[in-house]
C-alpha positions, 0 to 999 in steps of 0.5 A: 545677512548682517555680516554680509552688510558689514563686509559690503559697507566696510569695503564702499567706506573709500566709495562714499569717502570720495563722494564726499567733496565737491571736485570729485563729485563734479568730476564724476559728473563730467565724466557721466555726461561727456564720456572719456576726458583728459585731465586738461580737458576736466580742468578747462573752465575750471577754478582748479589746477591740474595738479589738484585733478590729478589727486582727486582723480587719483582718490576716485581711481583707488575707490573704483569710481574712475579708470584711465586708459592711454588714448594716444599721447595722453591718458583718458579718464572714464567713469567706472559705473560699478562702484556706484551701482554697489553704493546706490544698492547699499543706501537703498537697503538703509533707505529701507531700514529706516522706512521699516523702523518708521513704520514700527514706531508708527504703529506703536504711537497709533497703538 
């Protein structure tokens, strides 16, 4: 099992990496709520350029958080849920981690 874990962590690393700045997690986060959008209409009301959302969009796609399909002229970005699934499994298996190594040093204070 501990094998298998490492393997699965090494490949989520470009996962959390991405997770990690705010754009992205932003643009996930429209992309969650509104379904499929163009790079114009991520960046409407928006401080940051299209450019600057090409890139992080670009870093979402080679994590697999992200595809684009062209949708007639332009190119639509939508979430690829599977990605996060697989990083929500994993925080759960630390989550239980440490909740098992919480209740061991509790027992053995209380003893």
């Amino acid at each position: 099992m501990q094998r298998n874990m490492a393997r699965s962590w090494r490949g989520s690393a470009p996962v959390f990496a991405a997770l990690g700045d705010e754009v992205r997690l932003g643009v996930l986060a429209r992309l969650g709520e509104q379904g499929p959008l163009s790079i114009t209409r991520l960046t409407e009301g928006s401080h940051v350029t299209r450019q600057a959302v090409t890139k992080h969009l670009r870093v979402l796609a080679d994590a697999g958080l992200v595809k684009s399909a062209r949708d007639g002229r332009e190119n639509v970005w939508k979430l690829q849920p599977r990605g996060l699934t697989e990083a929500r499994r994993l925080l759960e298996v630390i989550s239980r981690q440490w909740d098992d190594t919480l209740d061991r040093l509790r027992a053995f204070v209380e003893s």
